[in-house]
C-alpha positions as a Markdown table, in Angstrom:
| # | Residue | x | y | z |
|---|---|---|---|---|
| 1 | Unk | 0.0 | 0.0 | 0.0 |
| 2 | Unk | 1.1 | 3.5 | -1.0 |
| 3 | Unk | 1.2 | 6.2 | 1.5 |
| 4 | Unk | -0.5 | 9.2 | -0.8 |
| 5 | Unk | 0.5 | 11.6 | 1.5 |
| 6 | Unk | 4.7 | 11.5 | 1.2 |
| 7 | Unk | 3.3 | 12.0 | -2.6 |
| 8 | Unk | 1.9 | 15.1 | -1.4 |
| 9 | Unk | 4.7 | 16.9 | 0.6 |
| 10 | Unk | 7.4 | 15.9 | -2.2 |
| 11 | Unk | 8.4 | 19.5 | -3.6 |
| 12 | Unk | 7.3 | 19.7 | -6.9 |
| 13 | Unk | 9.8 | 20.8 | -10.0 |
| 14 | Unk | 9.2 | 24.4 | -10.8 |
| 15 | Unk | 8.4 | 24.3 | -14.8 |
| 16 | Unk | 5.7 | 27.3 | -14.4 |
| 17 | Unk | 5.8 | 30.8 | -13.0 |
| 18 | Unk | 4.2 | 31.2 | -9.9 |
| 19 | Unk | 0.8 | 33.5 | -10.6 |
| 20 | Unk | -0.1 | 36.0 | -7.7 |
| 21 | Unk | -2.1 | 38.4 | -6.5 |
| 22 | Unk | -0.4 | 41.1 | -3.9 |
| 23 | Unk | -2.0 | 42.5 | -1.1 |
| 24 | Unk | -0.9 | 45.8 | 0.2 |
| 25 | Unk | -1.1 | 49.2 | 1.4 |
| 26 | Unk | 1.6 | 50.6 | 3.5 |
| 27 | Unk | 4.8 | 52.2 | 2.2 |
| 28 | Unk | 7.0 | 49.4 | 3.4 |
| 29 | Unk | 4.9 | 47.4 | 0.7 |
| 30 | Unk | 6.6 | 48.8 | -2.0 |
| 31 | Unk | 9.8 | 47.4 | -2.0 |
| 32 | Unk | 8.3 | 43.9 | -1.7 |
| 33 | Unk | 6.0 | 44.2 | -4.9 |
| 34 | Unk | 8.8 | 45.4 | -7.0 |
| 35 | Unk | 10.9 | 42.3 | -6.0 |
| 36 | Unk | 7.9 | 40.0 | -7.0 |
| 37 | Unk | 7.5 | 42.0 | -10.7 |
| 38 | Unk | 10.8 | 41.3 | -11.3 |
| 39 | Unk | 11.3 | 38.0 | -10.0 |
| 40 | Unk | 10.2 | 35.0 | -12.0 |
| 41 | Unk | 6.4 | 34.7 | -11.1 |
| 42 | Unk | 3.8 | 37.1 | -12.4 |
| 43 | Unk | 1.7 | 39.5 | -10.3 |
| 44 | Unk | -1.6 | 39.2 | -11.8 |
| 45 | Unk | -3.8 | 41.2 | -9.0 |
| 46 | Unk | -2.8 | 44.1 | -6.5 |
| 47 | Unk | -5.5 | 44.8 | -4.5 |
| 48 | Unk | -5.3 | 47.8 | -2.0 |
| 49 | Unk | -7.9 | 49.8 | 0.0 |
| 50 | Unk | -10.1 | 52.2 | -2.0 |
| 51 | Unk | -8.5 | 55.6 | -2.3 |
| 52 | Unk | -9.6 | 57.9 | 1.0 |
| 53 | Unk | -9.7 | 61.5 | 1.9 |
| 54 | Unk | -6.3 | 63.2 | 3.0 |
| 55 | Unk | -5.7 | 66.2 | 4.4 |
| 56 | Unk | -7.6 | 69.3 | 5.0 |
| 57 | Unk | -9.3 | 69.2 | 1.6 |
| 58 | Unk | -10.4 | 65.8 | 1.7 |
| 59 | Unk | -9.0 | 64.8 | -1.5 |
| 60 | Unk | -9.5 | 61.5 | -2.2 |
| 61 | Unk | -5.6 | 59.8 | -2.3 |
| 62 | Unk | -4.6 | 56.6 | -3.4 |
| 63 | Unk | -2.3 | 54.4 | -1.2 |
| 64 | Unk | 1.8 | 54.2 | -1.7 |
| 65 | Unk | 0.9 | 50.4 | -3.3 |
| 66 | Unk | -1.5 | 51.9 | -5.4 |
| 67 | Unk | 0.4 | 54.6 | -6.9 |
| 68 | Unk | 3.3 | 52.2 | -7.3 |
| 69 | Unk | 1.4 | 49.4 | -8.7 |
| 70 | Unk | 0.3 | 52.0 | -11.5 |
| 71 | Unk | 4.0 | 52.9 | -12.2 |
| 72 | Unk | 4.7 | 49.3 | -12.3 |
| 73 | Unk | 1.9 | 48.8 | -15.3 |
């Protein structure tokens, strides 16, 4: 009989990119997302909080992630 599970936890060859979606919104975020785009998966997703009102205006801002995720295309 064949344990199924050793199957399971053998690591696995990596012959495709990994495919992710990033979740951020702080400053420190930044430098992780570029290392991702230019590693060898693909960031498919960035998802941040909506953009809120800022200072005494209340214009709507977007996040640091945001803003770098745009510059990123």
């Amino acid at each position: 009989m064949t344990d199924r599970r050793a199957e399971h936890n053998q690591p696995q060859a990596a012959s495709e990119p990994w495919r992710l979606i990033f979740f951020g919104s702080a400053c420190f975020s930044g430098p992780t997302l570029k290392a991702l785009v230019g590693g060898a998966g693909e960031v498919g997703l960035v998802v941040t909080p909506p953009p809120a009102p800022a200072g005494r205006g209340c214009k709507l801002c977007c996040s640091p992630i945001a803003t770098e995720a745009a510059n990123l295309g």
